[in-house]
N, CA, C and O atoms as CSV, one atom per row, in Angstrom:
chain,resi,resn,atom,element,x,y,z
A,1,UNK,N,N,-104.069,37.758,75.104
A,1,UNK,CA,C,-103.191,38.496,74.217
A,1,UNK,C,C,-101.982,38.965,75.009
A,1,UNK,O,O,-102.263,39.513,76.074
A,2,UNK,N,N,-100.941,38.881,74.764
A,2,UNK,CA,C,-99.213,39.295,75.530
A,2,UNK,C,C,-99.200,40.187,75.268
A,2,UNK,O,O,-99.608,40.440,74.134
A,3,UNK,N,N,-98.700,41.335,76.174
A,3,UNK,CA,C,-98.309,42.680,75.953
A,3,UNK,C,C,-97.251,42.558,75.337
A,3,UNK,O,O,-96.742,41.464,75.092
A,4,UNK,N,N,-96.695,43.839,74.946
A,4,UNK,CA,C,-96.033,44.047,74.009
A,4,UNK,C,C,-94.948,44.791,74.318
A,4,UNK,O,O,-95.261,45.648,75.144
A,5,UNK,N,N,-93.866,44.833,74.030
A,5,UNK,CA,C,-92.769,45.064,74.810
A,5,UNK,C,C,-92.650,46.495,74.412
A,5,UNK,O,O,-93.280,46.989,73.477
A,6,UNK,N,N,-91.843,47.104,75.140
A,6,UNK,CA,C,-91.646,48.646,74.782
A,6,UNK,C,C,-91.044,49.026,73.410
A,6,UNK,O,O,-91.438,49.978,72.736
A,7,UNK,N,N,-89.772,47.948,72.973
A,7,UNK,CA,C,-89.620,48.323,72.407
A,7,UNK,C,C,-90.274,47.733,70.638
A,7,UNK,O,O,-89.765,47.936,69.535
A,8,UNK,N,N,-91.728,46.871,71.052
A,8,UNK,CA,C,-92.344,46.139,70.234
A,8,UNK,C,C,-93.522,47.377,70.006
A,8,UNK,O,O,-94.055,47.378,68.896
A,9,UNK,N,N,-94.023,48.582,71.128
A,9,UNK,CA,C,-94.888,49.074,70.947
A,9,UNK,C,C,-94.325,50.521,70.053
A,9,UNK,O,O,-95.113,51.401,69.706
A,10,UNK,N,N,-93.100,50.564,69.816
A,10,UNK,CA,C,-92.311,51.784,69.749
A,10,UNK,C,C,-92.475,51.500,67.882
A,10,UNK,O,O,-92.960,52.088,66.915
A,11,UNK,N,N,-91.764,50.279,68.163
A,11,UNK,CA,C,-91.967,49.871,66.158
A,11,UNK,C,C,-93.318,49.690,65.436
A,11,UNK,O,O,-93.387,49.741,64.208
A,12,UNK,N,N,-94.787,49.398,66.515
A,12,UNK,CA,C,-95.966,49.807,65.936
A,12,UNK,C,C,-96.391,50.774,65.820
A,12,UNK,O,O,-97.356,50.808,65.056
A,13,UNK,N,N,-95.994,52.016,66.424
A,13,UNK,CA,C,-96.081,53.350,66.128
A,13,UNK,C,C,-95.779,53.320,65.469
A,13,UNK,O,O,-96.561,53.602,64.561
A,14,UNK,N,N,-94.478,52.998,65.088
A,14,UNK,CA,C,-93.587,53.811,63.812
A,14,UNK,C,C,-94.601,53.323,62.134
A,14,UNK,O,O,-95.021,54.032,61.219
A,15,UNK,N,N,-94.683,51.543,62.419
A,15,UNK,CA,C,-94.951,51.253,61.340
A,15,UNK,C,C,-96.611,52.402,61.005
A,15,UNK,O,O,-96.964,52.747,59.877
A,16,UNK,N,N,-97.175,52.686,62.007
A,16,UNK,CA,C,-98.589,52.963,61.683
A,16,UNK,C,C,-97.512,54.710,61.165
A,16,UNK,O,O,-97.113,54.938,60.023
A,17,UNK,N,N,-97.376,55.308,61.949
A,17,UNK,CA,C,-96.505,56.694,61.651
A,17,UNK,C,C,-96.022,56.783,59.885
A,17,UNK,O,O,-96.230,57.855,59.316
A,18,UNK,N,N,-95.519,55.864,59.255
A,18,UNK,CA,C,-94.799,55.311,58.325
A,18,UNK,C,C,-95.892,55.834,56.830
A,18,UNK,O,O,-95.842,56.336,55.707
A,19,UNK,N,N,-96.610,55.391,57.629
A,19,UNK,CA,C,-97.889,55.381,56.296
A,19,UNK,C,C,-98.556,56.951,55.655
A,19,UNK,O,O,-99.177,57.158,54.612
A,20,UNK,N,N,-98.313,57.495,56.285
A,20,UNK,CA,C,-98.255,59.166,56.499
A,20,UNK,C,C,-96.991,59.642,55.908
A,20,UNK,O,O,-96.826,60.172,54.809
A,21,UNK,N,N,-96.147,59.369,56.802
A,21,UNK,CA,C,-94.943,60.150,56.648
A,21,UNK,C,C,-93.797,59.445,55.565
A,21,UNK,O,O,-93.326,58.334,55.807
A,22,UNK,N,N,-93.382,60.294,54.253
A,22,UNK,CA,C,-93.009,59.730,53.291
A,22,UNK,C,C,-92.141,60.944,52.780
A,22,UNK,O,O,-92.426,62.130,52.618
A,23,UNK,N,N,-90.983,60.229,52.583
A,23,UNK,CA,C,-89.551,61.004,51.705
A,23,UNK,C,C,-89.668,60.847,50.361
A,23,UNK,O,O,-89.712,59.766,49.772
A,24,UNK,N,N,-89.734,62.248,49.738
A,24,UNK,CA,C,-89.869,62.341,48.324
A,24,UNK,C,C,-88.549,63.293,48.007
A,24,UNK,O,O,-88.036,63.924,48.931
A,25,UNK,N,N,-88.089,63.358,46.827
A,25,UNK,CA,C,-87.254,63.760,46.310
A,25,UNK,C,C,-87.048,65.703,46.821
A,25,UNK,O,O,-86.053,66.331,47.183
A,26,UNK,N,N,-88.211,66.040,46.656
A,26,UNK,CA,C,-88.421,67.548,47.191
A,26,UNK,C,C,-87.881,67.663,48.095
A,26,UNK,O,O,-86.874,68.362,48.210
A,27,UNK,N,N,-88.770,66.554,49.598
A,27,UNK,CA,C,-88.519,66.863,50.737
A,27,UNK,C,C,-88.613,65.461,51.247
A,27,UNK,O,O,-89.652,64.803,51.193
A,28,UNK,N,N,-87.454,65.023,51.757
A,28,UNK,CA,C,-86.896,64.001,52.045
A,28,UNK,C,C,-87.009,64.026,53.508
A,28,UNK,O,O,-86.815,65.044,54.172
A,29,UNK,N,N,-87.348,62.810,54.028
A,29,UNK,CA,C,-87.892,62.213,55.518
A,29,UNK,C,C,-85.934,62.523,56.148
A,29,UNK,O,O,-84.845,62.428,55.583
A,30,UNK,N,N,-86.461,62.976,57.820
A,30,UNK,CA,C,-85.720,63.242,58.566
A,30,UNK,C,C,-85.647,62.338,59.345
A,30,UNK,O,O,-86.178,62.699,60.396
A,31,UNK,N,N,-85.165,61.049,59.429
A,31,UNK,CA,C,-85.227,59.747,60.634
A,31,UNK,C,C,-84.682,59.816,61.913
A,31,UNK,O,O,-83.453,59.798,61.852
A,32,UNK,N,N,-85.148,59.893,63.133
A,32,UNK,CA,C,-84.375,59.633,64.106
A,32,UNK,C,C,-84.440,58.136,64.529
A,32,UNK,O,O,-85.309,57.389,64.078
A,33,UNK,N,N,-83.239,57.614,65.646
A,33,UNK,CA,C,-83.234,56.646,66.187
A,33,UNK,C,C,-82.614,57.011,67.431
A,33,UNK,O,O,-81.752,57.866,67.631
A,34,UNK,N,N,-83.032,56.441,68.023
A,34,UNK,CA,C,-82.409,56.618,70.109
A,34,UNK,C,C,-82.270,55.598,70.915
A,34,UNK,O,O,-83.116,54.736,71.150
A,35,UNK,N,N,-81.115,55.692,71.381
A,35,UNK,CA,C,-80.442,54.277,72.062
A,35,UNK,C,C,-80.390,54.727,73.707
A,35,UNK,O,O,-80.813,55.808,74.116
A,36,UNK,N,N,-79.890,53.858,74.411
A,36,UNK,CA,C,-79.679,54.651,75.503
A,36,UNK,C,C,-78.503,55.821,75.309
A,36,UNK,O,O,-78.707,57.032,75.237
A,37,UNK,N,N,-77.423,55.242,75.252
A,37,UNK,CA,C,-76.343,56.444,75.008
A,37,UNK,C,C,-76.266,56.878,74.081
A,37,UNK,O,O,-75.504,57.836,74.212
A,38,UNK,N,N,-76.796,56.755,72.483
A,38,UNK,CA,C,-76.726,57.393,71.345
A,38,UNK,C,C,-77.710,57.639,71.126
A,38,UNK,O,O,-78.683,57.167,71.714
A,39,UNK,N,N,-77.766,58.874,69.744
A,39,UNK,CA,C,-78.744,59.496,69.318
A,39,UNK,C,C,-78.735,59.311,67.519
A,39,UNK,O,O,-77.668,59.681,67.031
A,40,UNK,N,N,-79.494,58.933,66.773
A,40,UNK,CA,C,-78.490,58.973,65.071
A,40,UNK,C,C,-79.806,59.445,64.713
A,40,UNK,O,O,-80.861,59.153,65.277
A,41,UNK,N,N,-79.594,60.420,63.434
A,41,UNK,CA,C,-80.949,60.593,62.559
A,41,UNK,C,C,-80.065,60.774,60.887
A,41,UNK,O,O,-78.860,61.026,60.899
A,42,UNK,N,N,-80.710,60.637,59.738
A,42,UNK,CA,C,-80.923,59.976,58.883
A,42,UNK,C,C,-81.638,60.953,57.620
A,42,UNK,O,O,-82.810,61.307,57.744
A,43,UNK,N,N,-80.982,61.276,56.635
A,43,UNK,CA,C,-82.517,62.210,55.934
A,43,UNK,C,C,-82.382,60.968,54.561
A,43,UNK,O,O,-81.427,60.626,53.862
A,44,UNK,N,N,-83.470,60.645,54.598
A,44,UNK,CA,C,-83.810,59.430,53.492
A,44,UNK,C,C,-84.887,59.945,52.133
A,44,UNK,O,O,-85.715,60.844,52.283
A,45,UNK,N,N,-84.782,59.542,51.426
A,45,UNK,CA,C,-85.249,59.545,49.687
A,45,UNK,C,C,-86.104,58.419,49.339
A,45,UNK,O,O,-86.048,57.413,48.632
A,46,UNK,N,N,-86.628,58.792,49.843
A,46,UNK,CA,C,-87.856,56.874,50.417
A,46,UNK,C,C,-88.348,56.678,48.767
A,46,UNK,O,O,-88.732,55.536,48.516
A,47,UNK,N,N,-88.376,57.524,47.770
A,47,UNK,CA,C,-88.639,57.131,46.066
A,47,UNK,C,C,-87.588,55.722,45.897
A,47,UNK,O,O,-87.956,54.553,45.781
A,48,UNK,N,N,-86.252,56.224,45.925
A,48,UNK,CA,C,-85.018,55.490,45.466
A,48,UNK,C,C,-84.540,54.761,46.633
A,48,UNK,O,O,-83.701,53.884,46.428
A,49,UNK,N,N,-85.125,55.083,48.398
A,49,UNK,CA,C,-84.436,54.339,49.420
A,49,UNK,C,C,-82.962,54.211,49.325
A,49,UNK,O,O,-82.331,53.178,49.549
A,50,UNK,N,N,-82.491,55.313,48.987
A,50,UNK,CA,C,-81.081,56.057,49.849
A,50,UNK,C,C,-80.917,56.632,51.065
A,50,UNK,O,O,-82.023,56.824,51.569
A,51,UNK,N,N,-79.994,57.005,51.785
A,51,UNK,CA,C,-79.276,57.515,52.565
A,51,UNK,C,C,-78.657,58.435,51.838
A,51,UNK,O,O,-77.691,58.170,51.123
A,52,UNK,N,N,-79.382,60.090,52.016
A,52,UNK,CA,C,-78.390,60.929,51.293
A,52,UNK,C,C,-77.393,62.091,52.352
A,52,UNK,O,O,-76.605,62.972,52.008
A,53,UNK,N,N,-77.788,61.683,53.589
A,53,UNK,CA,C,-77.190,62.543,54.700
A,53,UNK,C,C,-77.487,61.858,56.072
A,53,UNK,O,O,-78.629,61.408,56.158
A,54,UNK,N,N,-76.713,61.699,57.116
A,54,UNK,CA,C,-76.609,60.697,58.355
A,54,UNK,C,C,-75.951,61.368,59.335
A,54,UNK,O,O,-74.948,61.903,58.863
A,55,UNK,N,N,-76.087,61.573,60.522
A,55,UNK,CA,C,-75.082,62.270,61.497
A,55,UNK,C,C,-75.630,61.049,62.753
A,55,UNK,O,O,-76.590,60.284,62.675
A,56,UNK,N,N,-74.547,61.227,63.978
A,56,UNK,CA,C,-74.866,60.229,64.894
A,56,UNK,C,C,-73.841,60.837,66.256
A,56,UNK,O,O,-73.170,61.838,66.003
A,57,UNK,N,N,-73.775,60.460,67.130
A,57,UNK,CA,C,-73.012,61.096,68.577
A,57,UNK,C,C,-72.184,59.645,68.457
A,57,UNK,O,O,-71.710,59.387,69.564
A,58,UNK,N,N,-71.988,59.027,67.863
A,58,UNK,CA,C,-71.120,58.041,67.761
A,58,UNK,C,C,-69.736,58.356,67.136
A,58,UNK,O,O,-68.653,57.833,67.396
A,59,UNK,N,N,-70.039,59.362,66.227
A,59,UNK,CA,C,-69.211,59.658,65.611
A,59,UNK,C,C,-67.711,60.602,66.066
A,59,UNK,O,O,-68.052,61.540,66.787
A,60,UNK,N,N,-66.522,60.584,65.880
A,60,UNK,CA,C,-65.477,60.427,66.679
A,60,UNK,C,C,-65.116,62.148,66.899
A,60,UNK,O,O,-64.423,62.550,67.834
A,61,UNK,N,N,-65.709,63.023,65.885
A,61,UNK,CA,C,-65.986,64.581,65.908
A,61,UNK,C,C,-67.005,64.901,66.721
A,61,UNK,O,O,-66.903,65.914,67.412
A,62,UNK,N,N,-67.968,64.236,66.772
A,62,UNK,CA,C,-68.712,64.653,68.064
A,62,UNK,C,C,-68.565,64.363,68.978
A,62,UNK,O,O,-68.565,65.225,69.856
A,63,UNK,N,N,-68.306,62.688,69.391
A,63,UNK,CA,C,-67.605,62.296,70.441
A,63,UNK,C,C,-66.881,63.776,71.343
A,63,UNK,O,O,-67.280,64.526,72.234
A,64,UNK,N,N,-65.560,63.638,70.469
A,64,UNK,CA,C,-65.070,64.516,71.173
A,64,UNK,C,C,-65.121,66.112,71.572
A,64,UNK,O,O,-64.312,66.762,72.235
A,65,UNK,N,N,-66.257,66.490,70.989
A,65,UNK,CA,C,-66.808,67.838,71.643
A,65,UNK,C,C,-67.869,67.500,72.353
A,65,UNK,O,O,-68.368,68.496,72.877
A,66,UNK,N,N,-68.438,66.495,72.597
A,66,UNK,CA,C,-69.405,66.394,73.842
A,66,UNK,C,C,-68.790,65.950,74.966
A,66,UNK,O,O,-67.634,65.552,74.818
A,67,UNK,N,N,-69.328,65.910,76.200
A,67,UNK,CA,C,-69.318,65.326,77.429
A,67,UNK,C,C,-69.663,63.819,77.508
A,67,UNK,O,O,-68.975,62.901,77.956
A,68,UNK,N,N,-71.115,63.789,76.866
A,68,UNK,CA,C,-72.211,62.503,77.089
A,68,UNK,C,C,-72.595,62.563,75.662
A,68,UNK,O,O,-72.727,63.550,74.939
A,69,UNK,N,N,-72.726,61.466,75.438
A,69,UNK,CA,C,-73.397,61.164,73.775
A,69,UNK,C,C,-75.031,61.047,74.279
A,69,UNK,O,O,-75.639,60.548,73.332
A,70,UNK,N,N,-75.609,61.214,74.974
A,70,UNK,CA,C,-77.112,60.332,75.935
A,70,UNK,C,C,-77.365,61.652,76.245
A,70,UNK,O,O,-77.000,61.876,77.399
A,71,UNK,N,N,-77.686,62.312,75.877
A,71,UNK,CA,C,-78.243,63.515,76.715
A,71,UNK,C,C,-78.925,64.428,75.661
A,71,UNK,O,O,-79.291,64.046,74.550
A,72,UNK,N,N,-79.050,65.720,76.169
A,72,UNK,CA,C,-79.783,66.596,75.048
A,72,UNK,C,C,-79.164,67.301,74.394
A,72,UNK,O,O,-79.417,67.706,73.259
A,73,UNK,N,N,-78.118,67.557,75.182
A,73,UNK,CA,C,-77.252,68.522,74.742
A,73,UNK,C,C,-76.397,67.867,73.453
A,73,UNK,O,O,-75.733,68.464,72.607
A,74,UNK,N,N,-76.620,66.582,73.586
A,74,UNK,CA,C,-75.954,65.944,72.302
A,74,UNK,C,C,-76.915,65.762,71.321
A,74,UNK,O,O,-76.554,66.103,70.194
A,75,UNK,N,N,-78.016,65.330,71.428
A,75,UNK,CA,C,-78.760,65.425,70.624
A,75,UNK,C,C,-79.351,66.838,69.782
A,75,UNK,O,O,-79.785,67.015,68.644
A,76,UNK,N,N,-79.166,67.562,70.752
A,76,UNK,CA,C,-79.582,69.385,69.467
A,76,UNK,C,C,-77.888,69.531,69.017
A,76,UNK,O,O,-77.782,70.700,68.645
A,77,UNK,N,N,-76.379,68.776,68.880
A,77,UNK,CA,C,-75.629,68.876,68.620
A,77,UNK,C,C,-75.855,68.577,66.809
A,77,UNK,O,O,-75.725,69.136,65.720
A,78,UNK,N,N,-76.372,67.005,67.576
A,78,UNK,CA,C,-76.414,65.904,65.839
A,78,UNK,C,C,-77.288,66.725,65.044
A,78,UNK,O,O,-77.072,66.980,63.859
A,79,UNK,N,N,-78.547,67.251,65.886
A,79,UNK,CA,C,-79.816,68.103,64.636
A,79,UNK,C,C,-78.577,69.330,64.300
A,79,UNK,O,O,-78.673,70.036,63.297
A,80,UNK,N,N,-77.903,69.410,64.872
A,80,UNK,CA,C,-77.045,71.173,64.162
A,80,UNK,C,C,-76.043,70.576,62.688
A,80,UNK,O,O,-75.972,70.952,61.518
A,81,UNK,N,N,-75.391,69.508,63.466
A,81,UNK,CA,C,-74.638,68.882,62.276
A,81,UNK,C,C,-74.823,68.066,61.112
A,81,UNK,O,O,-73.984,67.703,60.288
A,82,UNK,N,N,-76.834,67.684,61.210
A,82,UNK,CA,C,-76.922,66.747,60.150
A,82,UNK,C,C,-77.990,68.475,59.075
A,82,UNK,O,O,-78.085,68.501,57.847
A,83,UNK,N,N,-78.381,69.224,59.703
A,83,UNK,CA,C,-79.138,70.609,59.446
A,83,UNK,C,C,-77.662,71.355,58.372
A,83,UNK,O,O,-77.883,71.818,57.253
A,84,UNK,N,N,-76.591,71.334,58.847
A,84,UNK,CA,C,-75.184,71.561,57.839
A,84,UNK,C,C,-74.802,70.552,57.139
A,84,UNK,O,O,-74.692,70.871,55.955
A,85,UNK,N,N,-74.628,69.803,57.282
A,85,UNK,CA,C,-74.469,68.266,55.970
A,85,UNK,C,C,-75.642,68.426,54.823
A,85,UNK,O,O,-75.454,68.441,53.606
A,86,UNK,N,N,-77.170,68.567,55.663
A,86,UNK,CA,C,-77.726,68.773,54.359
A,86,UNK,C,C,-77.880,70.302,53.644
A,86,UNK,O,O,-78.094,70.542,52.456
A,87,UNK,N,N,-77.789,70.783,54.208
A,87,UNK,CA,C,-77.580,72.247,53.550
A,87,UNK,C,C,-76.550,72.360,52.567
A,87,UNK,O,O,-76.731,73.079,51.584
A,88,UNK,N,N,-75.367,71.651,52.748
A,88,UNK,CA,C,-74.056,71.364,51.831
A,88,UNK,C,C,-74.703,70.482,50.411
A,88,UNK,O,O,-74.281,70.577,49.259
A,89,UNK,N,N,-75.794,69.660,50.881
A,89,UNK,CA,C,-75.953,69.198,50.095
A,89,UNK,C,C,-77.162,69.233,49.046
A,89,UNK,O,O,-77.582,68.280,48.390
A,90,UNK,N,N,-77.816,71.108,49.038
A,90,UNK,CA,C,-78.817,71.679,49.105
A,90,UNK,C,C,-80.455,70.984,49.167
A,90,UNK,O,O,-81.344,71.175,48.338
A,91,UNK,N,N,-80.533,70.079,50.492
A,91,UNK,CA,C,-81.576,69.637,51.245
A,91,UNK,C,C,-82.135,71.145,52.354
A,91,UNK,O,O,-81.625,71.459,53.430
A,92,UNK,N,N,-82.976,71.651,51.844
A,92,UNK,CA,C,-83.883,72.964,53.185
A,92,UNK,C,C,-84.761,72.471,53.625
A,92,UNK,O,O,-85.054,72.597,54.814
A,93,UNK,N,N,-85.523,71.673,52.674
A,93,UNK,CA,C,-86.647,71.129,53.290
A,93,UNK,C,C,-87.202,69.463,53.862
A,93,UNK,O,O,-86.957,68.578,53.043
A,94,UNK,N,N,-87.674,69.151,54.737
A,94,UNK,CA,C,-87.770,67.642,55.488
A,94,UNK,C,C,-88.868,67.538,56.119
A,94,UNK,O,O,-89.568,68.356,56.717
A,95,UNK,N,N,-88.942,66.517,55.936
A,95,UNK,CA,C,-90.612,66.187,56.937
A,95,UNK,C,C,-89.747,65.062,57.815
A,95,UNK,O,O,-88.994,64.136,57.511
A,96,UNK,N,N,-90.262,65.643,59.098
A,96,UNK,CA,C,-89.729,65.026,60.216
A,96,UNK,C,C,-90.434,63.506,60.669
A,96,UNK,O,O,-91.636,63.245,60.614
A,97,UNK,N,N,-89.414,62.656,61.097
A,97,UNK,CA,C,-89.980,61.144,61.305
A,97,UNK,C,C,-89.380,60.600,62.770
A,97,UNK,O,O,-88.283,60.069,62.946
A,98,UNK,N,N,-90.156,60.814,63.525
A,98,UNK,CA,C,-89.757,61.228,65.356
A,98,UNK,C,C,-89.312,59.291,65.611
A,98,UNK,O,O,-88.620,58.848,66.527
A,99,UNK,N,N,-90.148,58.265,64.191
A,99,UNK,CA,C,-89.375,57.157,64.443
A,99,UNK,C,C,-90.440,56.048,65.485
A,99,UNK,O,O,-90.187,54.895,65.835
A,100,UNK,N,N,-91.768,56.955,65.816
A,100,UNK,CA,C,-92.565,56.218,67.181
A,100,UNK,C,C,-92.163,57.113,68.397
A,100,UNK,O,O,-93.227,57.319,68.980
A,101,UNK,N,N,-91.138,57.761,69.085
A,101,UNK,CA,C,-90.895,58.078,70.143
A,101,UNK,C,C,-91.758,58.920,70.089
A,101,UNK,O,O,-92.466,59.110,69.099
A,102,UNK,N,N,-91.834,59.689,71.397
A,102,UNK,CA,C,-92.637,60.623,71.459
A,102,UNK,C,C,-91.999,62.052,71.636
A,102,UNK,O,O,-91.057,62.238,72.407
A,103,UNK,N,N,-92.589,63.090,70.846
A,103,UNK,CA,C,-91.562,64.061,70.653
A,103,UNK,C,C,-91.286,64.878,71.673
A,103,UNK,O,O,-91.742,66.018,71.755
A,104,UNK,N,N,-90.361,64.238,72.693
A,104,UNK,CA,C,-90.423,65.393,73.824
A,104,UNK,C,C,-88.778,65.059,74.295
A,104,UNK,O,O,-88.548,63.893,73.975
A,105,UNK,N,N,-87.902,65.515,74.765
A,105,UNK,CA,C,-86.252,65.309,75.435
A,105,UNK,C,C,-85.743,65.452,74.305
A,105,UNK,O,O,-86.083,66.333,73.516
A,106,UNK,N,N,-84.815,64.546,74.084
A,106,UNK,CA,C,-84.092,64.483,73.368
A,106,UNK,C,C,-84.641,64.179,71.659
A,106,UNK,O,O,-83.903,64.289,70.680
A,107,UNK,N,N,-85.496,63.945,71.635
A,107,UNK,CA,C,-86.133,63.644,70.352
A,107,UNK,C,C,-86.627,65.384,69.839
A,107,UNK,O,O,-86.615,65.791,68.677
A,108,UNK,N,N,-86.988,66.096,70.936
A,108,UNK,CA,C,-87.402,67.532,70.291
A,108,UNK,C,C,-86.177,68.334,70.512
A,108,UNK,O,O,-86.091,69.394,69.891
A,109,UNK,N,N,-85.175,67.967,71.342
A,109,UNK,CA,C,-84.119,68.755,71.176
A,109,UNK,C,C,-82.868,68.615,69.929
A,109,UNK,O,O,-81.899,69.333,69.683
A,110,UNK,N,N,-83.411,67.278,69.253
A,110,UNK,CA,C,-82.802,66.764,67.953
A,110,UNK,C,C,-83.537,68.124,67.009
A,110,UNK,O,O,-82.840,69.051,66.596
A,111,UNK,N,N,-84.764,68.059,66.812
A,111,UNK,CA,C,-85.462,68.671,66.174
A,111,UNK,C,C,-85.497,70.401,66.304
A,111,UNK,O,O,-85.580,71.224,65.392
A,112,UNK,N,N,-85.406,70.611,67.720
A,112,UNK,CA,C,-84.303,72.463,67.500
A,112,UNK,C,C,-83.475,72.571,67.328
A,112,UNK,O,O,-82.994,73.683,67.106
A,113,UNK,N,N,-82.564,71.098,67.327
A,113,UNK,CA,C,-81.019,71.745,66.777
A,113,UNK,C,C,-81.217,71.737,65.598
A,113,UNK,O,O,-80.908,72.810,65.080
A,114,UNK,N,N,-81.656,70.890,64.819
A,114,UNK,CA,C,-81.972,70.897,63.214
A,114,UNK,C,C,-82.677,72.534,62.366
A,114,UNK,O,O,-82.296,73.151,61.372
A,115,UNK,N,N,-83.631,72.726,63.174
A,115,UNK,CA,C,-84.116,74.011,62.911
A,115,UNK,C,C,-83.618,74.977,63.030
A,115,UNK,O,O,-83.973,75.930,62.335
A,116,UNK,N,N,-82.509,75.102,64.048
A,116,UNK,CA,C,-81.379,76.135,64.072
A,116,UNK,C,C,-80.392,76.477,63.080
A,116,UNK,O,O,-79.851,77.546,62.795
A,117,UNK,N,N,-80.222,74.559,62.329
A,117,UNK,CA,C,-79.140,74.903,61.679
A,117,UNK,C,C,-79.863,75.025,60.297
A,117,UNK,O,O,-79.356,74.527,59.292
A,118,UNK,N,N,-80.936,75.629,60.266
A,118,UNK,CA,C,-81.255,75.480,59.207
A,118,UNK,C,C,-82.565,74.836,58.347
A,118,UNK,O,O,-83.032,75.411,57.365
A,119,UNK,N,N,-82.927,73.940,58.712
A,119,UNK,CA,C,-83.743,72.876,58.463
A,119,UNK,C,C,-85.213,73.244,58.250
A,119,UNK,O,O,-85.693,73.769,59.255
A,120,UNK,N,N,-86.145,73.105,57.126
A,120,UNK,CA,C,-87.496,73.820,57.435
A,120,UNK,C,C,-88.500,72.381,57.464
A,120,UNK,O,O,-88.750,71.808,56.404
A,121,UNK,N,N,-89.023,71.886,58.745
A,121,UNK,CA,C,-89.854,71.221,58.781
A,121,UNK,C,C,-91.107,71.451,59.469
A,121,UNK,O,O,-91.995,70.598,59.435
């Protein structure tokens, strides 16, 4: 049997993770994704499979108030700014979807910035 590549073992988490964790209209799934230098998360409506709110360190407003898009400090940036996008768009509540990673760096510092700005998961 071939091992499985990191980033082959990352998407069997997720898919097994997946089956649990589900966006409903109430409370809509919180997605992260993590690159090396970027960070993006996602709050999805998994009934209708929309995109009703998205933030990312790619983006040219964050860009330019960060240093590093790859770090933590950018990542509890995006949880502050996607935690105000959905609040604008009266989203309070989310069930968090870490995506397979494991929730620790930048994946839990996504997740206190979100809670700071707001966010009840």
């Amino acid at each position: 049997m071939a091992k499985l590549s990191r980033r082959e073992a990352r998407e069997k988490r997720h898919r097994r993770l997946r089956q649990r964790v589900i966006g409903t209209p109430e409370r809509p799934r919180l997605n992260v994704y993590r690159s090396l230098n970027h960070i993006h998360a996602q709050i999805i409506d998994d009934s209708i499979g929309h995109t009703l709110v998205s933030a990312s360190s790619v983006e040219p407003e964050l860009r330019a108030k960060l240093g590093s898009t790859g770090n933590k400090e950018a990542a509890k940036e995006v949880g502050r700014v996607i935690a105000q996008r959905a609040l604008e768009k009266g989203i309070t509540k989310v069930v968090f979807d870490r995506g397979g990673y494991i929730y620790h760096g930048r994946i839990a510092a996504l997740a206190d910035g979100a809670r700071e700005g707001g966010l009840e998961f």
